[in-house]
C-alpha positions in Angstrom: 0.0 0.0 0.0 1.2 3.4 -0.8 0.7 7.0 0.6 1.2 9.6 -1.3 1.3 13.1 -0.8 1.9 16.6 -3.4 2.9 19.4 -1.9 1.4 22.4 -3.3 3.5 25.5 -3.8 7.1 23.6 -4.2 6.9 23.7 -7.8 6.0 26.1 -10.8 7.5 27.0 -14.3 9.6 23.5 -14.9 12.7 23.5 -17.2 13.2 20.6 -18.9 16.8 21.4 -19.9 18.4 18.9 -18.1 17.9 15.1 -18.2 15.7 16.1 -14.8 13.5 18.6 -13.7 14.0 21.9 -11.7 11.2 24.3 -10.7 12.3 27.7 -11.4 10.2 29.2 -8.7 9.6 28.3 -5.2 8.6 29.3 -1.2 10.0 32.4 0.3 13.4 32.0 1.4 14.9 29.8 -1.1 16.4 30.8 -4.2 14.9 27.7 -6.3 14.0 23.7 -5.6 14.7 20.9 -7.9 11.8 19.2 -8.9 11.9 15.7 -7.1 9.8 12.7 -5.1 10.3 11.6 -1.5 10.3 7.7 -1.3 10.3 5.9 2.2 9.4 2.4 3.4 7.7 2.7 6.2 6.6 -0.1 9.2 6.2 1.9 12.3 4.2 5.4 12.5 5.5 6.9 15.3 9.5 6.7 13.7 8.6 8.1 10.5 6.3 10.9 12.5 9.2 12.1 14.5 11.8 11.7 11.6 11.4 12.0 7.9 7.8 13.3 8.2 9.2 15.8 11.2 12.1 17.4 9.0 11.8 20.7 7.6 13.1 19.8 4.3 10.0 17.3 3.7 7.6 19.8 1.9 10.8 20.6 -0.5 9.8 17.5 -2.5 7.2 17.9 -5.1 5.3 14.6 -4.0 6.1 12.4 -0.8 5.5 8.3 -1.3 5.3 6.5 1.6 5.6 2.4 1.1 3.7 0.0 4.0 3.4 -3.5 3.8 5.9 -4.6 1.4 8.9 -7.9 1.9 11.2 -5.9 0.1 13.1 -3.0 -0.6 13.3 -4.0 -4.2 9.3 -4.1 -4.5 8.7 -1.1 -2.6 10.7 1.2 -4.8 10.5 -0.2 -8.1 6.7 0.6 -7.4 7.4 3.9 -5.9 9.7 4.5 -9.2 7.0 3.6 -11.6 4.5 6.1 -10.0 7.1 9.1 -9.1 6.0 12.0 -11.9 9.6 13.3 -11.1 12.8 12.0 -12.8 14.9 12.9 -9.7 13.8 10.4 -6.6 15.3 10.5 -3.5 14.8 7.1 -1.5 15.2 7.5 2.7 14.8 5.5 5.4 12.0 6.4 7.8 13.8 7.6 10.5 16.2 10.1 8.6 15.7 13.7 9.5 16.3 16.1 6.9 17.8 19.4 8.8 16.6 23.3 7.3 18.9 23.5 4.3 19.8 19.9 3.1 17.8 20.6 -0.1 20.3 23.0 -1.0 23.1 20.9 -0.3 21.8 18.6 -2.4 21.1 19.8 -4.8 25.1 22.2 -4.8 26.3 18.6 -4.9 24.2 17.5 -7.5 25.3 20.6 -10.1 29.1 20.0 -9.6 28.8 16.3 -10.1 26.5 16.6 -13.3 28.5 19.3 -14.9 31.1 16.8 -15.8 28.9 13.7 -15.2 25.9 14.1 -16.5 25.0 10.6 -16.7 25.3 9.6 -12.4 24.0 6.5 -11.8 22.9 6.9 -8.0 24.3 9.6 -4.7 24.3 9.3 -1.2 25.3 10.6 1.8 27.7 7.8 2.9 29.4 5.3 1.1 32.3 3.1 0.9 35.1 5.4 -1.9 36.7 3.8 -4.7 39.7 4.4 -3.5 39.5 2.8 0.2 37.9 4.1 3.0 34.2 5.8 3.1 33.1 9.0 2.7 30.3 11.7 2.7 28.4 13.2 6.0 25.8 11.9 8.0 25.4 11.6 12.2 24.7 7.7 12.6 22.3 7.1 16.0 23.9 3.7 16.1 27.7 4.7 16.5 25.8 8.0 18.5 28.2 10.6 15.6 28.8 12.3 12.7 30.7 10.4 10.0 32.7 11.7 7.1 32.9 15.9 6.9 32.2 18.4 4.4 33.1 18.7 0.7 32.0 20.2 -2.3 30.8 18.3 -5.4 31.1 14.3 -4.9 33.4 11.3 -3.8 33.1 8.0 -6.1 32.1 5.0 -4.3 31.7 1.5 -5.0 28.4 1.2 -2.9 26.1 3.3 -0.6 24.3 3.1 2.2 20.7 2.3 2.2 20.6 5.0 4.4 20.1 7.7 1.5 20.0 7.1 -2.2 18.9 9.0 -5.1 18.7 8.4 -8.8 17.1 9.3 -12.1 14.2 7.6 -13.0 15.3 8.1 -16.4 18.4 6.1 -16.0 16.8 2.6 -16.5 18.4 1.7 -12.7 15.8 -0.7 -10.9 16.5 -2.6 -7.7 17.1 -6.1 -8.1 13.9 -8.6 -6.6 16.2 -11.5 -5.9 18.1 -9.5 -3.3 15.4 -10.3 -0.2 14.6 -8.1 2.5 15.8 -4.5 3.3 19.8 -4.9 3.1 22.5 -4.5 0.6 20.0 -2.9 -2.0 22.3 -0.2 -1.8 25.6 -1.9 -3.1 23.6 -4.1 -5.5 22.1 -0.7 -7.2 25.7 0.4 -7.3 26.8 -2.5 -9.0 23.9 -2.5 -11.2 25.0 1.1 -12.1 28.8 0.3 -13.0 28.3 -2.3 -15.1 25.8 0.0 -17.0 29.0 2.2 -17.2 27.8 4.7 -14.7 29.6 6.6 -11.6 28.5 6.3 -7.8 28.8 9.2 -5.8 28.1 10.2 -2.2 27.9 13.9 -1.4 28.2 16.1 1.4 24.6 16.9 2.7 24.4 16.4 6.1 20.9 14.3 7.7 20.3 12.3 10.6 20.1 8.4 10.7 18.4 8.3 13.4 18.7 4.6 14.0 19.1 1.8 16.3 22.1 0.0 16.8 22.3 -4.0 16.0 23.6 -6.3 18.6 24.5 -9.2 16.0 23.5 -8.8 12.8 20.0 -9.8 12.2 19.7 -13.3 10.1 17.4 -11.2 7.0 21.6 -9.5 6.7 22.6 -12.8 6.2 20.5 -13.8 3.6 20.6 -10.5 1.3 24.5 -11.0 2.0 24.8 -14.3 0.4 22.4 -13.5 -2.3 24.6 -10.8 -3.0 27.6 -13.0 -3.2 26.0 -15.5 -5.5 24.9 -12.7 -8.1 28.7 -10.9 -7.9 30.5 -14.2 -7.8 32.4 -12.9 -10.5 33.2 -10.3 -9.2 34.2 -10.7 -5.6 35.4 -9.6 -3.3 32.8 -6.5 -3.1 33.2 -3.7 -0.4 30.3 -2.3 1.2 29.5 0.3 3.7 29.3 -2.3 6.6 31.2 -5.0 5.2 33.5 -6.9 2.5 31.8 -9.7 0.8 34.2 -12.9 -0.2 34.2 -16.1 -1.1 34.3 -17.7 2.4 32.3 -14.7 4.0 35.2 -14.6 6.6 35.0 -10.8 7.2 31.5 -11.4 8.2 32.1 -14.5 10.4 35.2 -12.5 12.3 33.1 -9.1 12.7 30.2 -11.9 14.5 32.5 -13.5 16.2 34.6 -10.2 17.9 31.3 -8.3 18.4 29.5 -11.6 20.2 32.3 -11.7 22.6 33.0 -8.0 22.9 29.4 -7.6 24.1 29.8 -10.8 26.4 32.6 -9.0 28.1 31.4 -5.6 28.2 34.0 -4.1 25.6 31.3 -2.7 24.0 28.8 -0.7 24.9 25.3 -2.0 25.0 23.4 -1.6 21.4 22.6 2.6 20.8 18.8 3.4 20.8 17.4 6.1 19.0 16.1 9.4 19.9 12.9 10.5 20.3 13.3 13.9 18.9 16.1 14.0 16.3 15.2 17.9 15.8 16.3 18.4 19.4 19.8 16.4 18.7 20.5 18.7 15.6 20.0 21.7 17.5 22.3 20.2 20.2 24.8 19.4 17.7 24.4 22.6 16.5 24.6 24.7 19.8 27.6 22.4 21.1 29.9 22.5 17.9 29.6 19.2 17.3 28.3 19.9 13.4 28.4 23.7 11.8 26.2 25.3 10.5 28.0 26.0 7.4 27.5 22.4 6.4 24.4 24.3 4.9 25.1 27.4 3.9 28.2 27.0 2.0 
């Protein structure tokens, strides 16, 4: 079942210069808003209430589709796709918090990258870089801080995470069925999108994940993990945002293993919960220095 939602007033005279729409008009105080469709999966009310429906960046987005009852990440947003009237779709989990000003950020980064690569295949906030390491900006509830720090334009990565992804309808790029449950969609799209010759990037536009943190990794990780090893076989070993994925799925087993007795033993702290009011936390983070306010206003 799907929700959705237009917000009038986000969008007039449309330019249809680019391979994706931007409104040339828009609400007092900003100078213009790209033309795009909110897409979450959603399976409890109260998170996506307090998060993604709570941020002020929500009515940017021309239309807001919310996703309830689905298995799968690929059959909730291959649907969403199909009825988004935008070409630019931004994908979220429910409980990411858009802060004032991430539109703009967004859509800075998204200028720079197209100017010399027009045809992107997906961008995130967070991902794993091409080069080693991982990249982009985004607080994570689970590790309780902000990752990554700010940049102009965009990193290449290899993969995403799920956390954020956006992507041009018009690019052809459809989540795979035979990955089950909601994990790994984000590499698999990523994969889907190099071998169709296009470039992964995650960009600096700082959000909230306002998430829980796992103990061990759920068994639904498991299975999107292997399915993900038996489609890349040839390809392996793939990098991740969380993860490497091999032949013997050793970095998997070890990262079990050390967090199963680290927990046991009290070396690591007991799993993160999320907040109740991630508007609060920004402002916090904002007030104490933790994250500047010219992460949106550059």
């Amino acid at each position: 079942m799907a929700l959705t939602l237009r917000f009038p007033g986000t969008a007039a005279s449309i330019c249809r210069s680019r391979r994706w729409e931007i409104a040339t008009s828009s609400p007092p105080g900003n100078h213009f808003i790209m033309d795009w469709t909110l897409v979450s999966a959603v399976n409890r009310d109260e998170v996506v209430r307090s998060c993604l429906l709570g941020s002020p960046e929500v009515p940017s987005a021309g239309r807001l589709i919310l996703q309830r009852g689905y298995a799968t990440a690929a059959d909730a947003y291959n649907k969403a796709i199909d009825a988004a009237p935008t070409d630019l779709i931004v994908i979220a989990h429910q409980d990411v918090f858009f802060p004032a000003g991430w539109t703009r950020d967004f859509e800075r980064a998204l200028w720079e990258i197209a100017e010399t690569v027009p045809n992107w295949g997906v961008l995130g906030v967070w991902g794993a870089l091409t080069g080693g390491g991982s990249g982009g900006l985004v607080y994570d509830g689970g590790w309780s801080r902000v990752l990554g720090t700010n940049f102009e334009g965009g990193s290449e990565v290899c993969a995403l995470d799920e956390v954020v992804l956006i992507l041009r309808k018009s690019s052809g790029l459809r989540f795979d069925p035979n990955i089950p449950g909601f994990h790994m969609y984000g590499a698999d799209i990523c994969l889907e999108a190099r071998k169709r010759g296009m470039k992964c990037y995650a960009i600096s536009a700082f959000c909230i994940h306002n998430t829980n943190q796992y103990g061990m990794l759920p068994w639904a990780f498991w299975k999107a993990y292997l399915a993900m090893r038996r489609k890349w076989k040839d390809q392996l070993p793939v990098r991740t945002t969380c993860t490497e994925i091999t032949r013997w799925c050793w970095p998997m087993l070890r990262w079990n293993l050390t967090r199963a007795i680290n927990l046991a033993t009290g070396r690591d702290k007991p799993p993160a919960r999320r907040v109740q009011d991630p508007k609060s936390l920004y402002e916090e983070m904002l007030g104490s220095g933790t994250i500047s306010s010219v992460a949106h206003s550059r």
